[in-house]
C-alpha positions as CSV (number, residue, x, y, z in Angstrom):
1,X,113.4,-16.3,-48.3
2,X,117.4,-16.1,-47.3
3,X,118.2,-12.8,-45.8
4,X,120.3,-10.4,-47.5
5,X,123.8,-9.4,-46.2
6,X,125.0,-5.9,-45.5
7,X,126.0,-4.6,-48.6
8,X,129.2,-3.6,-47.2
9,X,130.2,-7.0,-45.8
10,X,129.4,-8.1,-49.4
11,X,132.8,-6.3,-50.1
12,X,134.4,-6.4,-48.0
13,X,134.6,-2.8,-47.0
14,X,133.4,-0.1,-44.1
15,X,131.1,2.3,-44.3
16,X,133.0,4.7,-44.5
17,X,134.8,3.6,-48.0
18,X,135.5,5.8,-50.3
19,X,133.5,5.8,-54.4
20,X,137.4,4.2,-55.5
21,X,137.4,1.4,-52.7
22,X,133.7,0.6,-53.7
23,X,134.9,0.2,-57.4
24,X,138.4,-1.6,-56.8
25,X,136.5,-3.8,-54.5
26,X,133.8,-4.9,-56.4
27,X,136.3,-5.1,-59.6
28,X,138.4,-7.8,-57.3
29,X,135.2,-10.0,-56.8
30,X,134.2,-9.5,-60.0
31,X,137.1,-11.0,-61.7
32,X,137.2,-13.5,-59.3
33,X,133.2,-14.8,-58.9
34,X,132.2,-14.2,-62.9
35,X,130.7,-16.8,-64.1
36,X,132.6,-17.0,-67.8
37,X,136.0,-17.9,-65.1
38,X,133.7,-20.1,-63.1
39,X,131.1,-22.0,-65.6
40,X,129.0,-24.7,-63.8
41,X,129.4,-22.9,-60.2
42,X,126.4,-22.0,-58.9
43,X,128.0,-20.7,-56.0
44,X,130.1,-18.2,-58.0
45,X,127.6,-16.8,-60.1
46,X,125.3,-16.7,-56.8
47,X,128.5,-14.6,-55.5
48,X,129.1,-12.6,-58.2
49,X,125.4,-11.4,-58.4
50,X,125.6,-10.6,-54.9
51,X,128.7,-8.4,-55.3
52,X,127.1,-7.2,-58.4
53,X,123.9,-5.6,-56.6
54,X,126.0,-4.1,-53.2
55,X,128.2,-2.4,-56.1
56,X,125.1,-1.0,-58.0
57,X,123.4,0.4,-54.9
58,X,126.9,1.6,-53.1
59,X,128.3,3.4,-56.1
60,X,125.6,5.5,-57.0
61,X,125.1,8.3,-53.7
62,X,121.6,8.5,-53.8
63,X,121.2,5.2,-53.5
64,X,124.0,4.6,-50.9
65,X,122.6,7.5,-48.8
66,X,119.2,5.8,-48.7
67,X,120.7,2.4,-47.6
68,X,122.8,4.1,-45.0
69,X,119.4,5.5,-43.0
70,X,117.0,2.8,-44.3
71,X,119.3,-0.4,-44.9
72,X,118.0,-2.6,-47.3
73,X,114.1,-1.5,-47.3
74,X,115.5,1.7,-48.1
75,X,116.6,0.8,-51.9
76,X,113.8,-2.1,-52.5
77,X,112.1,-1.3,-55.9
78,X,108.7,-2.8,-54.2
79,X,108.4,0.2,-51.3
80,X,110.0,3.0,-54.5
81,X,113.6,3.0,-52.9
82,X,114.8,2.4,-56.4
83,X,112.3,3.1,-58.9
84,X,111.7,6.0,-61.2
85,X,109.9,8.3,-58.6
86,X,112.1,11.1,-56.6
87,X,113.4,11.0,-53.3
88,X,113.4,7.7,-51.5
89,X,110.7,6.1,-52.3
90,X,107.8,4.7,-50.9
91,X,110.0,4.0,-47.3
92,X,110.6,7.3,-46.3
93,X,107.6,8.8,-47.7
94,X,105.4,6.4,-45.7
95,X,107.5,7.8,-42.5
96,X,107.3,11.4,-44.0
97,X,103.1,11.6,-44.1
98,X,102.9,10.0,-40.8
99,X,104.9,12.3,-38.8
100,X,104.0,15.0,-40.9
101,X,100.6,14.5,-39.9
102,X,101.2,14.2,-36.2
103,X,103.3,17.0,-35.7
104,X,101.8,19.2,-38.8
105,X,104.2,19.0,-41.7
106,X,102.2,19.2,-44.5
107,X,103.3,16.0,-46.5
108,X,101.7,14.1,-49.2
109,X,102.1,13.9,-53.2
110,X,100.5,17.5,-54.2
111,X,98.3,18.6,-57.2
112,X,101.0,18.2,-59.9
113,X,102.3,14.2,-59.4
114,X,104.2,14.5,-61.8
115,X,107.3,11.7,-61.8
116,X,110.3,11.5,-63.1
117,X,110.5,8.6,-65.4
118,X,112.4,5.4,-64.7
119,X,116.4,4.9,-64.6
120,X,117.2,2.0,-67.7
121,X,120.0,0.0,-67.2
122,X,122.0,-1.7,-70.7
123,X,124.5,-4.2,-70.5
124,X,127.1,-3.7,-73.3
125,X,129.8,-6.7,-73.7
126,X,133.3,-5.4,-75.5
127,X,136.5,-6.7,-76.3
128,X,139.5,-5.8,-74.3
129,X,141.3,-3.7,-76.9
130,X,137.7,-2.2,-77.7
131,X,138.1,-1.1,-73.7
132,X,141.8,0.1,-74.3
133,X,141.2,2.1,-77.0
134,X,137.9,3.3,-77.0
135,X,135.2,3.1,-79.5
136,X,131.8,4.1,-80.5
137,X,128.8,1.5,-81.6
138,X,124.8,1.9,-81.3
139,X,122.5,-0.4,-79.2
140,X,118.7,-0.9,-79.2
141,X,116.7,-1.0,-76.8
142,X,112.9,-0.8,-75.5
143,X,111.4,2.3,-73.6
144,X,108.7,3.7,-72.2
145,X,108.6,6.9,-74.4
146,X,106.1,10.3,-74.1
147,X,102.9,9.6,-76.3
148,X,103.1,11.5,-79.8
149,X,99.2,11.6,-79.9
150,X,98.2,13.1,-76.7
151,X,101.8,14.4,-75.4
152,X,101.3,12.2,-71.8
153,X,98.0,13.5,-71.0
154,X,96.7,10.5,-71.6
155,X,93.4,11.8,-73.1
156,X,92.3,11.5,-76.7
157,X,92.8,14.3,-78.9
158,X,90.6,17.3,-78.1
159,X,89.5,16.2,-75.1
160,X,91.1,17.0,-71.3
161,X,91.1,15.1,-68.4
162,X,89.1,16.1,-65.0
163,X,89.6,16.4,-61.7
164,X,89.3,13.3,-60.1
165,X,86.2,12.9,-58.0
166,X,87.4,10.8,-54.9
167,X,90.2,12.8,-53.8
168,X,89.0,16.4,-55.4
169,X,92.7,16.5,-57.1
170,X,94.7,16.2,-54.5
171,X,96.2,13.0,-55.7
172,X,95.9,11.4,-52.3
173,X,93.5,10.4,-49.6
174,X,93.9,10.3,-46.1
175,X,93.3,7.3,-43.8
176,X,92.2,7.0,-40.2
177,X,94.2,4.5,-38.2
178,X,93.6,5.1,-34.1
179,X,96.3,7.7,-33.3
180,X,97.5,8.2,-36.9
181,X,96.4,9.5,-39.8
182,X,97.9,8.0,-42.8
183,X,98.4,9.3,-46.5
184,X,98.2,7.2,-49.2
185,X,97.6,7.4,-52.9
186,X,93.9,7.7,-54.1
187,X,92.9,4.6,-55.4
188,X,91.0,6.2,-57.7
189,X,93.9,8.6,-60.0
190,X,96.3,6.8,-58.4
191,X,98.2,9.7,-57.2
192,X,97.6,12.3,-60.2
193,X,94.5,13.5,-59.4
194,X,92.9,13.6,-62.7
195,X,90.3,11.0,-64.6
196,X,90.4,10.5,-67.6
197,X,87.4,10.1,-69.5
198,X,87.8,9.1,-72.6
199,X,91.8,7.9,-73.1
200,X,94.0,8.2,-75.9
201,X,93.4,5.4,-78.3
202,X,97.1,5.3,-79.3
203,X,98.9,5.1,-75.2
204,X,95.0,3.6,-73.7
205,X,95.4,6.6,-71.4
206,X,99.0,5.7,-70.0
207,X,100.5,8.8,-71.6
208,X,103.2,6.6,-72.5
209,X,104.0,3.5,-75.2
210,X,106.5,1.3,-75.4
211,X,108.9,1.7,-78.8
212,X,112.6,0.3,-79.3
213,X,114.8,3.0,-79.8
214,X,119.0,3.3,-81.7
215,X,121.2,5.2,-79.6
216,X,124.9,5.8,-80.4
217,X,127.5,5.3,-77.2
218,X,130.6,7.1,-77.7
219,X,133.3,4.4,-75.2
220,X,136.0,6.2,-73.5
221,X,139.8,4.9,-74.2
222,X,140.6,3.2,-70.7
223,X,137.1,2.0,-69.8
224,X,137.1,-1.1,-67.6
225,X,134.7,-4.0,-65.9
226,X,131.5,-2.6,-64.5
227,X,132.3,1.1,-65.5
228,X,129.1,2.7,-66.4
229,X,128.1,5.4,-69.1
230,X,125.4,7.7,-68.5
231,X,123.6,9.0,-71.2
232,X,121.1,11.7,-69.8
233,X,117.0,11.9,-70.6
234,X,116.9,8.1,-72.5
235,X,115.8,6.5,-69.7
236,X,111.5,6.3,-69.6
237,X,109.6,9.0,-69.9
238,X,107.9,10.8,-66.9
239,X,104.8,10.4,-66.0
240,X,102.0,13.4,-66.4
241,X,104.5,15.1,-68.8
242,X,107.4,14.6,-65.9
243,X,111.3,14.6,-67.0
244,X,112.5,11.4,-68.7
245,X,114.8,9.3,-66.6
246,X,118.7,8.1,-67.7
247,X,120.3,5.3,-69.2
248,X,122.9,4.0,-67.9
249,X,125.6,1.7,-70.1
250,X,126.9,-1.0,-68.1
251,X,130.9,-2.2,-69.6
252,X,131.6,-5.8,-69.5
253,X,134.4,-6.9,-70.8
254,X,134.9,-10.3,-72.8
255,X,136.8,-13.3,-71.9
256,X,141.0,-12.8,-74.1
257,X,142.4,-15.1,-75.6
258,X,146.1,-14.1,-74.4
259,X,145.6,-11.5,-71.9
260,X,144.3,-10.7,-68.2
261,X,143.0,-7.1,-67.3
262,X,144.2,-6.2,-63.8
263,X,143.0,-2.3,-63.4
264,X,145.3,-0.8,-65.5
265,X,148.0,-3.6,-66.1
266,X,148.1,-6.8,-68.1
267,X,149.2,-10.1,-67.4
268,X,150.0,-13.1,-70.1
269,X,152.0,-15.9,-69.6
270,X,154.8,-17.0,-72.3
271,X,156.0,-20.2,-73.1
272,X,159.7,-20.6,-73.6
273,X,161.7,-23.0,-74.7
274,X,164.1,-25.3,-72.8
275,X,167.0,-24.2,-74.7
276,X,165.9,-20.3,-74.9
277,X,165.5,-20.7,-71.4
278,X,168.9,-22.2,-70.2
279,X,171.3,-20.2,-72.6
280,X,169.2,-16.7,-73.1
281,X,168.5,-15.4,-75.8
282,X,165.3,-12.9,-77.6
283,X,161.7,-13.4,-77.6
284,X,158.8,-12.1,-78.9
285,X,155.9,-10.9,-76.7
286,X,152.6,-9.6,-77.9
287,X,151.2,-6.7,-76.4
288,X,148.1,-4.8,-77.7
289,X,150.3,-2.6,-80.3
290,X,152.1,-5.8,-81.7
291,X,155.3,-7.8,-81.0
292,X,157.4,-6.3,-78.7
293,X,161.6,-8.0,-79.1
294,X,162.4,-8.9,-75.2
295,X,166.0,-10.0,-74.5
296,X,165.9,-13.1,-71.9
297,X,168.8,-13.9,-69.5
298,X,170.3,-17.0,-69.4
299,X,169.0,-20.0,-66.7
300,X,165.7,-18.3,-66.6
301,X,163.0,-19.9,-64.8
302,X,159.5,-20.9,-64.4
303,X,157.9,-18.3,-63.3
304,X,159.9,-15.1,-63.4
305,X,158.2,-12.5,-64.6
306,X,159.2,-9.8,-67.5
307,X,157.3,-6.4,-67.0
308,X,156.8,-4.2,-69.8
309,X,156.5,-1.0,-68.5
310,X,153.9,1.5,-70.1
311,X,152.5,-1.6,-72.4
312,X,149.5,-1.9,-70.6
313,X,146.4,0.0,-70.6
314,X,145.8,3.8,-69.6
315,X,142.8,4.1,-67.9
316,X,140.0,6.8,-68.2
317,X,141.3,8.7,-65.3
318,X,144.8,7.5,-65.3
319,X,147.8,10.0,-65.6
320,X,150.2,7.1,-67.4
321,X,149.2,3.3,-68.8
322,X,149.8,0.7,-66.7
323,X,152.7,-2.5,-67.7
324,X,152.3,-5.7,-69.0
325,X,153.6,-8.2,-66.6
326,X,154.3,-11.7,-68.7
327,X,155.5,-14.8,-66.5
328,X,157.5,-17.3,-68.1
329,X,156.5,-20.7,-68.4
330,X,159.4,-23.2,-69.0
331,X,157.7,-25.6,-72.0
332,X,159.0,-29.9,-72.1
333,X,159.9,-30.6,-75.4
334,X,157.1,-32.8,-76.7
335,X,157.2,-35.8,-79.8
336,X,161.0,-36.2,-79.4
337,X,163.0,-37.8,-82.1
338,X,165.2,-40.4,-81.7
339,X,169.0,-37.8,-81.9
340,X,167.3,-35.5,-79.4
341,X,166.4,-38.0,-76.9
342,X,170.2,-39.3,-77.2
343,X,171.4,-35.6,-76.7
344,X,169.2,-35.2,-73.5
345,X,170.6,-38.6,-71.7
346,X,173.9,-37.3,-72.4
347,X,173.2,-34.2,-71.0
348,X,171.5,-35.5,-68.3
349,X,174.3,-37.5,-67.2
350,X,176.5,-34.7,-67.7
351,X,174.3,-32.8,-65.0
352,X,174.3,-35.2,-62.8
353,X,177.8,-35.8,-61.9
354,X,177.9,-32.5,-61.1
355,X,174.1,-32.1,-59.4
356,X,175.0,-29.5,-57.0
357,X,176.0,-26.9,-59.2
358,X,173.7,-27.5,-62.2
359,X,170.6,-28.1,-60.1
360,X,170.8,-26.0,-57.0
361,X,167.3,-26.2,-56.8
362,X,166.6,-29.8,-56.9
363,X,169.5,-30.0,-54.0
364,X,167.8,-27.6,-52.0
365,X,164.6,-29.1,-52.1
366,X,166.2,-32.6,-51.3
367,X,168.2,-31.3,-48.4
368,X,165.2,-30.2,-46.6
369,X,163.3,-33.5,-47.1
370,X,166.3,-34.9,-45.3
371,X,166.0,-32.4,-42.6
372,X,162.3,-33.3,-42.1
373,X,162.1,-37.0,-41.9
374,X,165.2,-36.9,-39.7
375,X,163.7,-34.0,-36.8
């Protein structure tokens, strides 16, 4: 099994990064390592799964305050660092009874065990101008909800359940191991201390069943990659009539056709005619409101860029939108006709007896090959 790299090598970052160079970091791999940019690279979409997981574990304190003192084994779902239980988990509660016992802390689960339930996680794909102007849809999804029938007891109707036998309610046992004494859940409850006789028919005595539930998501205007929406108490339910956990709405945004999201700006690139280009003249760019009339200057080139200030997208915690930056891309007439390709031999010969001032560029570049091959 490959070992895991610090989550802050990941991106890139120190410890002691702030929550906005967590998020513009991860947003910078992200663009660059998704898949949808990168299809058939395993190594991207190995990268961007990576960068993914250090992001979901660094941006959320709890969690980032348990890798800090545990590293990795402190957020593993397997030892609780991550799952629906309080705290830290299994990791630092192993720690906790041990020393507890050794220097008299107390420790251990208690009478009640009751858990909060589970943390759900929903990954909602939208279109870009869905992300700049916000919206509202409904998604579906399973959960682990309270039992109607016995209300998370987990016994039938009527009927309660009893103190479990082996560890007298306590939830937990304790374990003998040379110098330590070691707590651990009872095998028998497993850690509620309570038996249940004769279990709900409708749960089997979990408490809990599984149903598919429509929840509405109201999107912010401005929402961008990897943002995430919590909507409190629809996670799973508790256990032994705990608090529910939340559900958190991931934002992915979908590949557009014309347009690249860069935090709050845009970027597009514009094809422009060889004539447009040479003698000026107006063009039409799209931005997300429409067609915006954009006067060109004459001899543009390849590659300059137009920016469009305020046409780009505000974000959710943004004081102004952001600009549309569209670079200009020179197009070669194509399928010429016989009159045109005349025109253009005439022209070109025209440019060329005079090479130095129509193509400055060209001279430049050819006056430093000169340079190189004679050093």
């Amino acid at each position: 099994m490959a070992t895991k790299r610090d989550y802050y090598e990941v991106l890139g970052l120190g410890r002691d990064a702030s929550e906005e160079d967590i998020k513009k970091a991860y947003r910078k791999l992200a663009m660059k390592f998704h898949p949808d940019r990168n299809p058939d690279s395993k190594e991207s979409e190995e990268k961007f799964k990576e960068a993914k997981e250090a992001y979901e574990v660094l941006s959320e304190a709890e969690k980032r305050r348990a890798y800090d003192a545990y590293g990795h084994a402190g957020v593993n779902p397997q030892m609780g660092g991550m799952g629906g239980e309080p705290g830290f988990g299994g990791f630092a509660e192993a720690f906790g009874d041990i020393f507890g016992d050794i220097f008299g802390g107390g420790g251990g689960r208690g009478r009640s065990s009751v858990y909060r339930g589970a943390d759900l996680r929903y990954n909602l794909e939208i279109t870009l101008e869905q992300a700049a102007r916000g919206t509202e849809t409904k998604i579906r999804i399973p959960a682990m909800e309270e039992c109607d029938t016995c209300h998370g007891t987990g016994a039938k109707p009527g009927t309660h359940p009893k103190t479990c036998s082996t560890c007298a309610g306590q939830g937990a046992v304790r374990m003998s191991q040379g110098f330590f004494s070691i707590q651990q859940a009872c095998p028998t409850c497993h850690g509620s201390g309570k038996q249940i006789t004769d279990p709900c028919r409708a749960c089997g005595g979990a408490g809990r069943v599984k149903r598919h539930k429509t929840l509405a998501v109201k999107i912010p205007a401005g929402i961008d990659e990897g943002d995430r929406i919590r909507l409190a108490g629809e996670g799973e339910a508790g256990v032994n009539g705990g608090p529910p956990g939340d559900l958190y709405v991931v934002i992915h945004l979908k590949e557009h056709a014309v347009f690249q999201r860069d935090g709050n700006d845009l970027h597009c690139q514009m094809p422009v005619s060889f004539a447009t280009a040479a003698l000026g003249g107006d063009i039409e760019i799209p931005t997300l409101e429409g067609q915006a009339k954009v006067k060109i200057a004459a001899e543009t080139q390849t590659g300059q860029v137009l920016r469009l200030r305020g046409k780009g997208i505000k974000g959710v915690r943004a004081a102004h939108p952001g600009d549309l930056l569209c670079e200009i891309v020179v197009e070669t007439p194509v399928k010429l006709t016989d009159r045109q390709r005349e025109l253009l031999r005439e022209f070109e010969e025209i440019s060329q007896s005079n090479g130095d001032r129509h193509n400055p560029r060209a001279k430049s570049f050819m006056d430093k090959v000169r340079e190189f091959f004679a050093g």
